[in-house]
MARBA-3410 file (N, C-alpha, C, O; in Angstrom, 1 decimal):
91
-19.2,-4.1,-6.8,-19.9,-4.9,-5.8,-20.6,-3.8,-4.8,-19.8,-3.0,-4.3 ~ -21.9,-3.7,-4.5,-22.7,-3.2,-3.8,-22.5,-3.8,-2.3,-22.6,-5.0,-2.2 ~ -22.3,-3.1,-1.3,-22.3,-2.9,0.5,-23.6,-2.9,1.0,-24.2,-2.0,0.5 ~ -24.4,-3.7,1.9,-25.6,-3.7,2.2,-25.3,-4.3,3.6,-24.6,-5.3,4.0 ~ -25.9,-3.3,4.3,-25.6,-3.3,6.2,-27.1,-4.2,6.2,-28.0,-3.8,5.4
-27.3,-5.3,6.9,-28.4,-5.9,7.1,-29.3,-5.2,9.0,-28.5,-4.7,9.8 ~ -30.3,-5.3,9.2,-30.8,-4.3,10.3,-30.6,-5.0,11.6,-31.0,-4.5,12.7 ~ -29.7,-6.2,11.4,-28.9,-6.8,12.9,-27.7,-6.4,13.0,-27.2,-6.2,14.1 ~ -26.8,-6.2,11.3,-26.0,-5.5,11.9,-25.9,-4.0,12.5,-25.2,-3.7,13.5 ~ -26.8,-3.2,11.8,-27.1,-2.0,12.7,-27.6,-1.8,13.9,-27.9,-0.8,14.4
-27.9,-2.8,14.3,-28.6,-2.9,15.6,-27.2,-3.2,16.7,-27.0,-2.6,17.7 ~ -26.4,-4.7,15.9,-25.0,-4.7,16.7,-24.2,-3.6,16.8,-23.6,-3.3,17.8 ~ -24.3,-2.9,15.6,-23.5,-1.8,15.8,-23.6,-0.7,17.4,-22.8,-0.1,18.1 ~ -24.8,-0.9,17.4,-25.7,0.3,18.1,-25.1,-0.3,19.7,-24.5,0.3,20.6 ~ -25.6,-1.5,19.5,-25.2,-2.2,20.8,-23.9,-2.2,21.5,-23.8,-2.0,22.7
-23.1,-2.3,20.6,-22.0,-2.5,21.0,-20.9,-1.0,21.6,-20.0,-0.9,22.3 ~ -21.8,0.0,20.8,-21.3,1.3,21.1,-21.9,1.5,22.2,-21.2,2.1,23.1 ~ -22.8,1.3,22.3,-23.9,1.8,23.7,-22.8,1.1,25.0,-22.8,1.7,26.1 ~ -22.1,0.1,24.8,-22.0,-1.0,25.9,-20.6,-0.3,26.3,-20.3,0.0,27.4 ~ -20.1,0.0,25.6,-18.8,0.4,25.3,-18.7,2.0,25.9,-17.8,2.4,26.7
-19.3,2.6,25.7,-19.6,4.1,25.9,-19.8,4.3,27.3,-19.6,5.4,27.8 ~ -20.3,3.2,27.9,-21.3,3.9,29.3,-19.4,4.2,30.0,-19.0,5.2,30.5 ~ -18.5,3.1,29.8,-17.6,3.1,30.7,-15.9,4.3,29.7,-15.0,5.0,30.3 ~ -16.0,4.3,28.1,-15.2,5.3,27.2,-15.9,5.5,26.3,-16.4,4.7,25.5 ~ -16.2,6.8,26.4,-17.0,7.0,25.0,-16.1,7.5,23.7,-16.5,7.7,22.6
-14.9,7.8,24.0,-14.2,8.1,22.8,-13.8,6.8,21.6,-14.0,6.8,20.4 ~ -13.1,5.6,22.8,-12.7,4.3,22.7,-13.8,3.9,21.9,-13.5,3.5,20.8 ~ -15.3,3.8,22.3,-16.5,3.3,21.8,-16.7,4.3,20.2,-16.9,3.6,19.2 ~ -16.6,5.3,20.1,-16.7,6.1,18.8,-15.6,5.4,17.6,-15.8,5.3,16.4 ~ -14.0,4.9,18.4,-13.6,4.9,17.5,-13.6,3.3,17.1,-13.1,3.1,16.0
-14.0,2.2,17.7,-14.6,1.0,17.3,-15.6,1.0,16.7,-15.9,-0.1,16.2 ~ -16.5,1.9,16.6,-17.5,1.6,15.7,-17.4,2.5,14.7,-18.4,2.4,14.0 ~ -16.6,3.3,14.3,-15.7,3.8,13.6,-15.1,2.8,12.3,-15.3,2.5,11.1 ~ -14.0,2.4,13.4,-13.2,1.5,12.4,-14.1,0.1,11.9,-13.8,-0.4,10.8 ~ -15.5,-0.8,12.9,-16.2,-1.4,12.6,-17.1,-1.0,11.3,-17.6,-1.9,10.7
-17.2,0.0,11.0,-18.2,1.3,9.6,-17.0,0.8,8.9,-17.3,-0.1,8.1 ~ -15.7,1.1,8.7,-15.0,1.3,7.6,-14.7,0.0,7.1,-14.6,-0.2,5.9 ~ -14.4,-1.4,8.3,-13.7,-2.3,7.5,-14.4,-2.6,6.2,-14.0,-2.3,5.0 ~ -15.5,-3.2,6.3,-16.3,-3.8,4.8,-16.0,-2.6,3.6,-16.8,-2.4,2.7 ~ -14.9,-2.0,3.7,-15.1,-1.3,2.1,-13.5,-1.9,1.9,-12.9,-1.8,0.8
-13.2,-2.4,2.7,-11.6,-3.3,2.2,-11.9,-4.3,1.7,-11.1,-4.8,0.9 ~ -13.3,-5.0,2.0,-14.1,-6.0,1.4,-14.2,-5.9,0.0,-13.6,-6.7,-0.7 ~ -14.9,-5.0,-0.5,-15.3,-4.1,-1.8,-14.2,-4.4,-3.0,-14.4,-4.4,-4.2 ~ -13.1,-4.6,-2.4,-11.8,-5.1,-3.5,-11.3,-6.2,-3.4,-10.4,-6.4,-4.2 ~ -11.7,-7.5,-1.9,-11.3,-8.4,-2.0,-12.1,-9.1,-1.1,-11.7,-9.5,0.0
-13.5,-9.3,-1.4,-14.6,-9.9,-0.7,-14.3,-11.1,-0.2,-15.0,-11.3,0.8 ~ -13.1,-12.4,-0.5,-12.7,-12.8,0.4,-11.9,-13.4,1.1,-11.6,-14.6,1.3 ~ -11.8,-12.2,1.4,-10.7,-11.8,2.8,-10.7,-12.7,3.6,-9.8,-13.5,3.8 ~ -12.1,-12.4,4.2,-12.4,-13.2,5.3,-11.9,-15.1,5.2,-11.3,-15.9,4.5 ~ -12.6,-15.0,6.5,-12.2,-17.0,6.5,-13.7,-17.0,5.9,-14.6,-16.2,5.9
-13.6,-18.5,5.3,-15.1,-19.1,4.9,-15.9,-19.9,6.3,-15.3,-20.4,7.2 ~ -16.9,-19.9,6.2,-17.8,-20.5,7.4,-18.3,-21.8,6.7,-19.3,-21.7,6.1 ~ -17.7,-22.9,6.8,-18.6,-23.8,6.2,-20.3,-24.1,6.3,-21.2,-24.4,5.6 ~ -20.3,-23.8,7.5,-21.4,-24.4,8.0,-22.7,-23.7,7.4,-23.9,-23.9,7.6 ~ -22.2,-23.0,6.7,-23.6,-22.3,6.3,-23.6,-22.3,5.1,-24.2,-21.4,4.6
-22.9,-23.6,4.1,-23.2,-23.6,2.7,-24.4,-24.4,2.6,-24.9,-25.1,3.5 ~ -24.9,-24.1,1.3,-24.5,-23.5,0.2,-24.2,-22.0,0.0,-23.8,-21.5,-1.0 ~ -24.5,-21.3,1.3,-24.3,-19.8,1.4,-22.8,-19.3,1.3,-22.0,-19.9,2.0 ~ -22.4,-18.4,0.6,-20.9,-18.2,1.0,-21.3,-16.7,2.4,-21.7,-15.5,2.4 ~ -20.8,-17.6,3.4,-20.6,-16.9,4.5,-19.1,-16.7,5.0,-18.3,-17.6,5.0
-18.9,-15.6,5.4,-17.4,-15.5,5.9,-17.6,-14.5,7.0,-18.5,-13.7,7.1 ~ -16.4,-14.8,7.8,-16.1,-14.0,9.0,-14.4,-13.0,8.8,-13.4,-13.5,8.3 ~ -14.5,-11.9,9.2,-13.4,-10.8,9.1,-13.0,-10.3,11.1,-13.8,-9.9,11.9 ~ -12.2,-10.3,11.2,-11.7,-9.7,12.7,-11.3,-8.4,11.8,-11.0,-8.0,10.7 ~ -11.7,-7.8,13.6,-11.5,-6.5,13.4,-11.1,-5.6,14.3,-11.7,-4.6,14.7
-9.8,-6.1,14.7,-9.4,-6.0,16.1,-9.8,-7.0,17.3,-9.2,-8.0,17.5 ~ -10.8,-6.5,18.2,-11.3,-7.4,19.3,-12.8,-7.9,18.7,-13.6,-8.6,19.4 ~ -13.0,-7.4,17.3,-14.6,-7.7,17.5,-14.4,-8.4,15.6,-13.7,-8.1,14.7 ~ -15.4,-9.5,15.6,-16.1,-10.2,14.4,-16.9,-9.5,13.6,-17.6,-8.5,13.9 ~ -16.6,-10.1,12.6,-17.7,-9.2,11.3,-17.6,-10.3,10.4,-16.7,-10.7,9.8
-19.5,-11.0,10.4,-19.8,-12.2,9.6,-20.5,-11.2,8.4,-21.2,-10.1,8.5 ~ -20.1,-12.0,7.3,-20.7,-11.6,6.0,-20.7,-11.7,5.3,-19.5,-11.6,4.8 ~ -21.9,-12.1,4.0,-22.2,-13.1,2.6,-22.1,-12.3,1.8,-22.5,-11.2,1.8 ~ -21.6,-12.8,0.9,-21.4,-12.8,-0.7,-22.4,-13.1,-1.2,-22.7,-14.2,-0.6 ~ -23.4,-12.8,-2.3,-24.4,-13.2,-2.9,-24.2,-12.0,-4.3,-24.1,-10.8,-4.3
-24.1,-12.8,-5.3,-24.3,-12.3,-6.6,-23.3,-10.8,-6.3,-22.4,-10.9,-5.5 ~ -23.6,-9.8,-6.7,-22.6,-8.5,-6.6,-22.8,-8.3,-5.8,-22.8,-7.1,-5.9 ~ -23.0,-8.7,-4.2,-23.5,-7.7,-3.4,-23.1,-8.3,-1.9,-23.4,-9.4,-1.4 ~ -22.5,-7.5,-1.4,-22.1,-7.8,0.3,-22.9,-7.5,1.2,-23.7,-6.6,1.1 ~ -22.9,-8.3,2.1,-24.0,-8.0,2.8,-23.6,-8.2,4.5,-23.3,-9.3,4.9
-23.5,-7.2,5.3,-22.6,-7.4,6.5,-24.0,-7.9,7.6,-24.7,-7.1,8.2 ~ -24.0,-9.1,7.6,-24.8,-9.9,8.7,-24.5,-9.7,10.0,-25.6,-9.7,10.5 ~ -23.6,-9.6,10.9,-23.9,-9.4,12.0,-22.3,-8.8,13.0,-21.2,-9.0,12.5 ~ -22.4,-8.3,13.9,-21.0,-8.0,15.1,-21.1,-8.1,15.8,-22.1,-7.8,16.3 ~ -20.0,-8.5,16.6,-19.9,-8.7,17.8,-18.5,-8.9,18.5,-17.5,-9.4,17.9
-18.5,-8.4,19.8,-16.9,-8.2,20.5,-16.3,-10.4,20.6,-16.8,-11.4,21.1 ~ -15.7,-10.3,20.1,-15.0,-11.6,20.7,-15.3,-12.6,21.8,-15.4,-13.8,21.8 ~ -15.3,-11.7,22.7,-15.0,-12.1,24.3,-17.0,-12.4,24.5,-17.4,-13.4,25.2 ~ -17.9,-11.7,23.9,-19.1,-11.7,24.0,-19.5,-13.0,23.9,-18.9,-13.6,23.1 ~ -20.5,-13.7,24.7,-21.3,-15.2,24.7,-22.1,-15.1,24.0,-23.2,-14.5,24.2
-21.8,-15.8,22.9,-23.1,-15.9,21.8,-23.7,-17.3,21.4,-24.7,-17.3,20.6
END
């Protein structure tokens, strides 16, 4: 199974370190750290996660990751990590 970061999630990624950093920047390195690593735990058991109904026929799922979410589809061999975000965040 093929890992494919979609350019919202690298953008959350970005965000969330930025947000995080102004007040620990070590704390922030190592959340987006362990946020980079989880989806390769995916890679052996894609799903982990809970299912999202609401987005079928799509298989969507969500993974915690500590304080922060990680939504992301299954499609044919390939993962695809759609989006992150801290918990507590208004979305």
């Amino acid at each position: 199974m093929d890992l494919k970061w979609t350019g919202k999630a690298l953008s959350d990624l970005a965000r969330l370190y930025e947000f995080q950093a102004t007040v620990n920047q070590p704390a922030a390195a190592r959340a987006v750290q362990a946020l980079a690593k989880a989806p390769n735990v995916l890679l052996a058991t894609p799903r982990l996660g809970e299912q999202l109904f609401e987005f079928e026929p799509r298989e969507v799922r969500r993974l915690l990751v500590g304080y922060y979410e990680m939504r992301y589809e299954i499609r044919h061999s390939a993962l695809y990590v759609l989006r992150l975000w801290h918990t507590r965040e208004a979305r």
